[in-house]
C-alpha positions in Angstrom: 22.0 -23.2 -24.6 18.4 -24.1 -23.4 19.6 -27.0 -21.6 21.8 -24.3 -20.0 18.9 -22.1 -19.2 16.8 -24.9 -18.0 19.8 -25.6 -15.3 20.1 -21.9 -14.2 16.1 -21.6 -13.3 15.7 -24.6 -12.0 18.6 -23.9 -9.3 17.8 -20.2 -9.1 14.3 -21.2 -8.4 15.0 -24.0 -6.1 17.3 -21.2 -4.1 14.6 -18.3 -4.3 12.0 -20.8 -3.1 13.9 -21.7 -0.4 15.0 -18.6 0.6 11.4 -17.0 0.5 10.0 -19.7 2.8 12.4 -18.6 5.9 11.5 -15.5 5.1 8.2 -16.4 5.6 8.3 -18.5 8.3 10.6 -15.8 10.2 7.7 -13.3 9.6 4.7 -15.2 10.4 6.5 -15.8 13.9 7.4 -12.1 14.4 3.1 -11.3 13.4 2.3 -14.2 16.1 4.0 -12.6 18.7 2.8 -9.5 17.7 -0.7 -10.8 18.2 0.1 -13.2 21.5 -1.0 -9.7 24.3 -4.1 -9.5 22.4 -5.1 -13.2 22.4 -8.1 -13.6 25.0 -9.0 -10.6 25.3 -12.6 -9.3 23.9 -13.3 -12.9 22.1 -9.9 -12.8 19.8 -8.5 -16.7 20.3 -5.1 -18.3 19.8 -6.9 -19.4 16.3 -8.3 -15.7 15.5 -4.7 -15.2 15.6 -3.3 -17.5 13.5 -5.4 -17.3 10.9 -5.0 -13.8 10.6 -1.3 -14.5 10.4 -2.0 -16.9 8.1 -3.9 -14.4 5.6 -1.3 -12.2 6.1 1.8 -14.0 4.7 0.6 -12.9 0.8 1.3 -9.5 1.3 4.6 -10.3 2.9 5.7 -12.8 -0.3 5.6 -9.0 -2.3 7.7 -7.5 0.6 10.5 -10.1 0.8 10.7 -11.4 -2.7 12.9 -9.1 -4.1 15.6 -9.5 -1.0 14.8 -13.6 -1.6 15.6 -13.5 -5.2 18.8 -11.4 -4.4 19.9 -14.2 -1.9 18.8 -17.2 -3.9 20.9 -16.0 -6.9 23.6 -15.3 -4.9 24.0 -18.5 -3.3 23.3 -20.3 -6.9 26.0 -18.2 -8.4 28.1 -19.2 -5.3 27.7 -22.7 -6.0 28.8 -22.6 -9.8 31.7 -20.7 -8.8 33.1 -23.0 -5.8 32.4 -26.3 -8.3 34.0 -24.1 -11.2 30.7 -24.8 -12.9 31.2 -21.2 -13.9 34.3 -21.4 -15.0 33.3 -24.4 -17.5 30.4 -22.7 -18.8 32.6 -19.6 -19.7 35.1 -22.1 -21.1 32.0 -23.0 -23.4 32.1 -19.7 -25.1 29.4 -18.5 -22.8 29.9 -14.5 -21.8 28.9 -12.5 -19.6 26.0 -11.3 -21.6 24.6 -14.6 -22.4 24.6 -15.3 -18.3 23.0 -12.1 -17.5 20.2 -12.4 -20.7 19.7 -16.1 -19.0 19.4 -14.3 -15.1 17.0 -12.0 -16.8 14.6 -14.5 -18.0 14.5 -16.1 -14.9 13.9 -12.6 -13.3 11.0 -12.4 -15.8 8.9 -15.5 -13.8 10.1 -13.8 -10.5 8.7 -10.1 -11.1 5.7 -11.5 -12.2 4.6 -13.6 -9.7 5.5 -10.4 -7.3 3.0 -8.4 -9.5 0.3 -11.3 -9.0 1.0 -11.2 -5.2 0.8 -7.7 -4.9 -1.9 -6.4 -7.2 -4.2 -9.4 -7.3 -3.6 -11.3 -4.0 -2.6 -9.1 -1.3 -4.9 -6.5 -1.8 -7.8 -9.0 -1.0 -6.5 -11.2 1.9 -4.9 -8.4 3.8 -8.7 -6.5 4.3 -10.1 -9.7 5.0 -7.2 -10.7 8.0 -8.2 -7.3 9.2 -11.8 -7.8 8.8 -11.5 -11.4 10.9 -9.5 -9.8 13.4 -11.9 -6.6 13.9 -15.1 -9.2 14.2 -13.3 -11.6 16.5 -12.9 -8.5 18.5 -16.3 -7.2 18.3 -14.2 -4.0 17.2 -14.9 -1.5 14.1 -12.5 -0.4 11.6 -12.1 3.9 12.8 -12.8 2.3 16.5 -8.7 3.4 16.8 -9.5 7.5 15.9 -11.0 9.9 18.4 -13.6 11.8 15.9 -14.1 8.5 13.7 -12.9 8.5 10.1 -13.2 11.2 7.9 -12.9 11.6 4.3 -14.0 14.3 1.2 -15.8 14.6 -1.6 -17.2 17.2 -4.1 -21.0 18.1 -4.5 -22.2 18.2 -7.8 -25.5 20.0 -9.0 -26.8 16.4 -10.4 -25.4 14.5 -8.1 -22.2 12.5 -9.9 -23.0 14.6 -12.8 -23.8 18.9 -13.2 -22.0 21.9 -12.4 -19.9 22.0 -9.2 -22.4 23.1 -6.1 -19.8 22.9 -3.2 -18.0 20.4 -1.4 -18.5 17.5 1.9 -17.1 16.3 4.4 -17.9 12.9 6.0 -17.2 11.7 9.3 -17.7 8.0 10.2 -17.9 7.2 14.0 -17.7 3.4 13.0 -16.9 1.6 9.7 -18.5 -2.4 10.4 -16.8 -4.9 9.3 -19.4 -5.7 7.6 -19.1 -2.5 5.8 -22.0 -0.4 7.2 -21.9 2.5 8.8 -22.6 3.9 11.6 -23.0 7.7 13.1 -22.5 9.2 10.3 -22.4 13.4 10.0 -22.2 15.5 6.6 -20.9 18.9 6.6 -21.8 20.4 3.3 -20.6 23.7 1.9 -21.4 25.6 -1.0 -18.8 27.4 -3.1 -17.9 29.9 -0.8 -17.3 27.3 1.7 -20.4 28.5 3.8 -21.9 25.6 5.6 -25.5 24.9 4.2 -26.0 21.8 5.7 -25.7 19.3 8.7 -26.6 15.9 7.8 -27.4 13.3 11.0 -27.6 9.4 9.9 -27.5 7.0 13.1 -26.5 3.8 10.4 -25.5 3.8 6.5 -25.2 0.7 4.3 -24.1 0.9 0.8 -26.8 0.4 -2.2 -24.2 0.1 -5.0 -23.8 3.1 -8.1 -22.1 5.5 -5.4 -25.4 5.4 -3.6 -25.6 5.3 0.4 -28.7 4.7 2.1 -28.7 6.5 5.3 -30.9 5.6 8.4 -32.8 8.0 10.5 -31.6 10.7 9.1 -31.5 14.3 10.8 -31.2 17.2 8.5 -30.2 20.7 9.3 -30.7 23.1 6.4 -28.8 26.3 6.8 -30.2 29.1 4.3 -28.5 32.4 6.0 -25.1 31.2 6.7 -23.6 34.9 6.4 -24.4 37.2 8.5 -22.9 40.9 9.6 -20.5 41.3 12.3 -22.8 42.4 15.0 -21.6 46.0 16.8 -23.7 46.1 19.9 -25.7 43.4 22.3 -28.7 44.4 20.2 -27.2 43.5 16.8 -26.1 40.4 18.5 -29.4 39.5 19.5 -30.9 40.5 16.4 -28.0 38.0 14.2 -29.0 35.3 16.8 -32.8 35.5 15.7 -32.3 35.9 12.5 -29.7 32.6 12.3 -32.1 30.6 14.4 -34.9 31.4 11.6 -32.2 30.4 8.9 -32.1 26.7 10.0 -34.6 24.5 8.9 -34.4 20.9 11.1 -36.1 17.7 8.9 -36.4 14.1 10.2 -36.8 11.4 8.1 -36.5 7.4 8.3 -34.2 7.0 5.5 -32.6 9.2 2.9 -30.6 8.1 -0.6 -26.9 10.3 -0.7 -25.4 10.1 -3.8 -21.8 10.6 -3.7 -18.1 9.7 -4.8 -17.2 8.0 -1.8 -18.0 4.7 -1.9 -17.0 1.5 0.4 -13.9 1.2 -1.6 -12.0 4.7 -0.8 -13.4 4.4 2.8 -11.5 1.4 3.2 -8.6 2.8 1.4 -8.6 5.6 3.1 -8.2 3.9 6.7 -5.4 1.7 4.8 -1.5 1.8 4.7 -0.7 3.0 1.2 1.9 0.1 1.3 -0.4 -2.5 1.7 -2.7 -0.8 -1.2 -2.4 -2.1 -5.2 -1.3 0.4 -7.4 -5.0 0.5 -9.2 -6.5 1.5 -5.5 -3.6 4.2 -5.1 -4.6 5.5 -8.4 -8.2 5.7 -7.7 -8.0 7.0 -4.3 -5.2 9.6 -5.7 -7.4 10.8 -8.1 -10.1 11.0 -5.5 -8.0 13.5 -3.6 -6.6 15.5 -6.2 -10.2 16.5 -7.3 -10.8 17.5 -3.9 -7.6 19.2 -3.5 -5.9 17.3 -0.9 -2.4 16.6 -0.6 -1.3 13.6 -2.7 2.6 13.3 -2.7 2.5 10.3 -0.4 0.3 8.3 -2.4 1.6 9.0 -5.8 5.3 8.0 -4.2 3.4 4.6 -3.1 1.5 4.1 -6.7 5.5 4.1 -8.6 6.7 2.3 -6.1 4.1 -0.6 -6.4 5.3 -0.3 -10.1 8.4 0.0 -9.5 10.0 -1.9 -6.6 8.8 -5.6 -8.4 11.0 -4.1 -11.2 14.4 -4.1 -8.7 14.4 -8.1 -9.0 16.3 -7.7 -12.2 18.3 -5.0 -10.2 19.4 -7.3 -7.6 19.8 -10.3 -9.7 22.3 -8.6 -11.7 24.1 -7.6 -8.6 24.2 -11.5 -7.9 25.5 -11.9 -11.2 29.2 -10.8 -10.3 29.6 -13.8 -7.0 30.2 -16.3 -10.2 33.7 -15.0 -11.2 34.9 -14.6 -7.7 36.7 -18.3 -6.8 36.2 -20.1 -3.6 39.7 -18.0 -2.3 37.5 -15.1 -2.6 35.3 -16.4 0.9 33.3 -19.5 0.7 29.2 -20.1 0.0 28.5 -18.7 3.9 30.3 -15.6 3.2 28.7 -14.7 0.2 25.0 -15.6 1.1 26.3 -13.0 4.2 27.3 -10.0 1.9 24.1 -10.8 -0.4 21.7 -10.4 3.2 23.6 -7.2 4.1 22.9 -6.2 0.1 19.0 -6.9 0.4 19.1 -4.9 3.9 21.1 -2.0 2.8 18.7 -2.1 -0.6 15.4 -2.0 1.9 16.4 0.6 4.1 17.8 2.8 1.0 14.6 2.5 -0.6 12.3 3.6 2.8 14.8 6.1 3.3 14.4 7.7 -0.6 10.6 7.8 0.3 10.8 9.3 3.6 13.4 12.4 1.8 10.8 12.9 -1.2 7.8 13.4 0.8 9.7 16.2 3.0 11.8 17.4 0.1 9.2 17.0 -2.4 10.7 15.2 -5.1 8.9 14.1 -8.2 7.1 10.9 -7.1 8.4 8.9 -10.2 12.4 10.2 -9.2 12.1 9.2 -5.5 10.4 5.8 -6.5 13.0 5.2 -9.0 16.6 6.6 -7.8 17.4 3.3 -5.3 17.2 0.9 -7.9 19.1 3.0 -10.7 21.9 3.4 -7.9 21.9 -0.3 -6.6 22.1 -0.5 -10.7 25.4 1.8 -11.2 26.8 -0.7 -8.2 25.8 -3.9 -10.6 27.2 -2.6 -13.6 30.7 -1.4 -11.7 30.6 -4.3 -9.9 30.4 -6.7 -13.2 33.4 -4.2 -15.0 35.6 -5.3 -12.3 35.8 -9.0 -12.3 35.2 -8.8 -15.9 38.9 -6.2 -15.6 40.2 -8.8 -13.0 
């Protein structure tokens, strides 16, 4: 039996390897066409571009693999059956649970490698192709939003620390990509959302313990932000001085802002929650619930990244059920066909899933879930058959 489970991941391997690298090499064309209008223009060169394609490809191994190991078992199942491999194996006392224990180790290797490609390797290389492509350009990171980035946090009486003392709101003009800052404005409010002060930094640069450093600063203290609704041009006039006499303008060179917001949820928050690892989508959703922000999309994207690596052992057991189906049943082309139309019909499922729970508002861990338990109930009926016939 191991000499049998050596055979079965060396061919399944040799197929998903295979499989993965058109994959590849179909995307990385698709990215460098994408990229061809913008190459000379502001600085960006034909080698800007393909090294950013080049950077890119990690993120896409997460994205195709599970499609890739559907097709690779499929054609290796394929194979055994058209030689009646298969058929000898199952003449050697081996069932149909020993096959699928043995595609289930082999799905093992497969959904870990997809974990280290999307929580340890993607989520570095794809900021950094971004960050070559934005300096080749000259360009900043919130250059593509009218009124910059923006982003919230909670102010606390001690700073991270303390009683709850009202909330902020940043807005970024520019995020470098060198990860400074630049026209930066602070809209704090106290606890009954009253604005108490305006907050003016031409640059910002990051000092580490959730510490900014902001650059001449202007600072607008507001200390009479309610005032009565005026009832004549004289009550008007009078609410105009007194709210002038409320706000107290300092300039300094540089000022120290402690906050929550650090480099990291910046840069998340200007990211695809795709392209994020499920330990920034947990960070950056717990971020937002304390600040009372809506969350449903991110938490659908965090069970996803756990999830979707999980489907491997999904679609390799709907591969499993191509070995009992003889070489009358369609040959190797045929069946590598209806295992392509499989991983499509599995991709497009799963987007759609996530598109209907964030408008119906399913439980994130249900809509993350529900394609691969159906693509599951297929498997299993699909193994009960040729089993029946």
């Amino acid at each position: 039996m191991r000499v049998l489970q050596r055979y079965f991941a060396v061919s399944i391997a040799q197929a998903v390897a295979f499989v993965l690298l058109a994959f590849l090499a179909l995307q990385a064309f698709m990215d460098l066409t994408g990229e061809l209008p913008s190459v000379g223009k502001n600085g960006y060169a034909i080698q800007h571009a393909l090294l950013y394609v080049l950077i890119m490809l990690p993120s896409h191994v997460y994205e195709v693999m599970p499609v890739a190991a559907l097709i690779g078992t499929i054609y290796t199942m394929a194979q055994f059956a058209s030689t009646s491999e298969f058929t000898i194996m199952r003449a050697s006392s081996m069932s149909t649970g020993m096959a699928a224990w043995m595609l289930f180790k082999v799905g093992v290797v497969l959904v870990i490698i997809t974990f280290i490609f999307g929580e340890l390797i993607s989520p570095r290389t794809t900021p950094l192709a971004a960050k070559i492509k934005l300096s080749a350009r000259g360009a900043a990171v919130s250059a593509e939003f009218r009124s910059g980035l923006w982003t919230k946090d909670i102010v606390k009486s001690d700073g991270m620390t303390g009683t709850l003392a009202g909330s902020r709101f940043f807005n970024v003009r520019e995020v470098r990509p060198d990860g400074q800052l630049r026209d930066v404005k602070l809209y704090e409010f106290d606890t009954n959302f009253r604005l108490r002060s305006l907050i003016l930094a031409k640059s910002a640069t990051y000092q580490g313990n959730n510490t900014w450093r902001l650059l001449e600063v202007t600072e607008n203290q507001f200390s009479n932000s309610a005032l009565p609704r005026p009832d004549s041009q004289a009550d008007a006039a009078n609410n105009f001085a007194q709210a002038t006499s409320a706000v107290a303008t300092t300039k300094s060179a540089s000022k120290d802002l402690v906050t929550e917001i650090t480099p990291k949820i910046l840069s998340v928050s200007s990211s695809d929650p795709d392209r994020m690892s499920a330990t920034e989508l947990a960070v950056y959703t717990r971020h937002l619930q304390e600040n009372k922000q809506e969350t449903e999309r991110f938490k659908i994207a965090f069970w996803k990244k756990l999830i979707d690596p999980l489907s491997i052992f999904v679609l390799m057991a709907m591969a499993l059920p191509f070995a009992y189906l003889h070489t009358r049943s369609g040959g190797v082309s045929l069946k590598i066909f209806v295992g392509i139309m499989l991983g499509v019909s599995f991709m497009l499922v799963n987007t759609l899933f996530s598109h209907l729970g964030l408008l119906s508002t399913w439980p994130a861990l249900l809509t993350a879930i529900a394609p691969s338990a159906l693509y599951l109930l297929l498997a299993l009926a699909a193994l009960w058959w040729v089993e029946r016939h």
